[in-house]
C-alpha positions as CSV (number, residue, x, y, z in Angstrom):
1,X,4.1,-27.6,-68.4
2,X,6.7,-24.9,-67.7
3,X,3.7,-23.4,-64.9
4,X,3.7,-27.2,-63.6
5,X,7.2,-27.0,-63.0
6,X,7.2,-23.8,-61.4
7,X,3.8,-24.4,-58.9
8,X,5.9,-27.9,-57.9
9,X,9.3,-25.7,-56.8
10,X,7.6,-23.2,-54.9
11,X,5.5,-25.9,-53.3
12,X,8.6,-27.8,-52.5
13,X,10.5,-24.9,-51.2
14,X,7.9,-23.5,-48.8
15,X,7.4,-27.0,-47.5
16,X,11.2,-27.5,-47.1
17,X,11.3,-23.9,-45.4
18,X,8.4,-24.8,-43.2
19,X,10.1,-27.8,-42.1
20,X,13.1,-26.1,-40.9
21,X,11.7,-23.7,-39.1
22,X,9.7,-26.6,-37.0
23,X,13.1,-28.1,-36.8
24,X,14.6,-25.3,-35.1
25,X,16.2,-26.0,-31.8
26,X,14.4,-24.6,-28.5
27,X,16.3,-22.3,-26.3
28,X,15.3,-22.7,-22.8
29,X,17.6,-21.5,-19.9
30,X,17.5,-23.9,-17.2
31,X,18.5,-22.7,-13.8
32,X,19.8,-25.5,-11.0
33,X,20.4,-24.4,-7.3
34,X,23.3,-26.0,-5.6
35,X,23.6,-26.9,-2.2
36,X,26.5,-28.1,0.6
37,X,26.7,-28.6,4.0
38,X,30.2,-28.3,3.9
39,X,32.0,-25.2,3.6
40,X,33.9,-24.8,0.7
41,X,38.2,-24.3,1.3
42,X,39.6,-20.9,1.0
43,X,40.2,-20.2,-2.5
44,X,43.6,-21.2,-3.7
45,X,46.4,-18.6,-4.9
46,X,46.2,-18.1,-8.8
47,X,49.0,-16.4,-10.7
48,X,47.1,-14.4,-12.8
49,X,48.3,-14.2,-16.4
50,X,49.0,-11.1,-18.4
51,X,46.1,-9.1,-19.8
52,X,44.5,-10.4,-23.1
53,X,43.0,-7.7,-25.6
54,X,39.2,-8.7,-26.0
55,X,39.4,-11.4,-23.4
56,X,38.0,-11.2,-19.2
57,X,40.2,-13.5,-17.1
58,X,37.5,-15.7,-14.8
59,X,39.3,-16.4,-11.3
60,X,39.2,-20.0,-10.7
61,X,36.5,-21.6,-8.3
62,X,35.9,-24.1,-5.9
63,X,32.4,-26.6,-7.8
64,X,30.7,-29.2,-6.7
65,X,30.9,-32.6,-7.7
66,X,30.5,-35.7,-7.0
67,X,29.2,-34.8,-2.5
68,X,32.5,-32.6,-2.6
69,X,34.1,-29.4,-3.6
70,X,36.2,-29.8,-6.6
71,X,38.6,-26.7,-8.0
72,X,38.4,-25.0,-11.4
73,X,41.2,-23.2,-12.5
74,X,41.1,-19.5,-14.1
75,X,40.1,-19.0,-17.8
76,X,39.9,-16.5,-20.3
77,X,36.5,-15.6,-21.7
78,X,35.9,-13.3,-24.6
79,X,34.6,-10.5,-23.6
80,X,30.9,-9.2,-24.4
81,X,30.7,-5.3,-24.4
82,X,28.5,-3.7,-22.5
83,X,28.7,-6.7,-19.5
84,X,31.2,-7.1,-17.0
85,X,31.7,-10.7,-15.3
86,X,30.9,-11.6,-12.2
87,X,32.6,-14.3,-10.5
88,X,31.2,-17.9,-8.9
89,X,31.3,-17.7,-5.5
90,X,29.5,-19.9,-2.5
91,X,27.2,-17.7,-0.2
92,X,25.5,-18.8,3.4
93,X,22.3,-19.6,3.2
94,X,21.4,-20.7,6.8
95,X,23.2,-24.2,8.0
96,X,24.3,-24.7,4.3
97,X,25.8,-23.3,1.3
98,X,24.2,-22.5,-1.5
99,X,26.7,-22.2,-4.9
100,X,26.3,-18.7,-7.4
101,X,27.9,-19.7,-10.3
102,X,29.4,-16.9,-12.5
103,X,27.8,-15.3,-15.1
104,X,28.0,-11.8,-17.6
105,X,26.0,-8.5,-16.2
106,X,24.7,-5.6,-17.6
C-alpha cells in the first residue's frame, strides 16, 4: 500500500509539473512601424532632474496617437549594465515620417 501511495505522488507531481510547463507564457517580441505625414514639433525644453544612482533619465518624446503627435515627458529607467539607452526619435523616410522608438543597446 505504502508503494501505491508513492507510484500515485510521483505520478501526480510529474503531471502537475508537465502541466505547468505547457502553461508557460510565450514570449514573442512584436515589432510595429509607425508612420506620419506630419512632421513632428521641435522637441519641447525639459529640465532635467538631478542624476539618480542605478537609474538612465529617458528625454521625453513626441508619440503618436490618435492621427497626431502627442508628448511624453522624461522618465527614469533602471539601468541595465552593459547597455546604454538610446532615445525615440522620428527619422525621414521619403514624404513621411517614420517613428524609432527608444530602446537599450549593447
Amino acid at each position: 500500500m505504502h508503494i501505491r501511495k508513492q507510484l500515485l505522488l510521483t505520478a501526480t507531481l510529474a503531471a502537475a509539473g508537465a502541466f505547468s510547463f505547457a502553461a508557460a507564457p510565450a514570449q514573442a517580441r512584436v515589432h510595429v512601424d509607425i508612420y506620419a505625414n506630419v512632421a513632428p514639433p521641435p522637441l519641447r525644453a525639459e529640465i532635467v532632474p538631478a542624476p539618480r544612482r542605478g537609474y538612465v533619465w529617458v528625454p521625453g518624446y513626441w508619440g503618436w496617437q490618435h492621427r497626431h503627435h502627442r508628448w511624453h515627458r522624461g522618465y527614469w529607467v533602471r539601468e541595465r549594465p552593459g547597455y546604454h539607452y538610446r532615445p525615440a526619435q522620428w527619422d525621414r523616410d521619403g514624404d513621411r515620417w517614420r517613428y524609432d522608438r527608444g530602446r537599450w543597446e549593447r
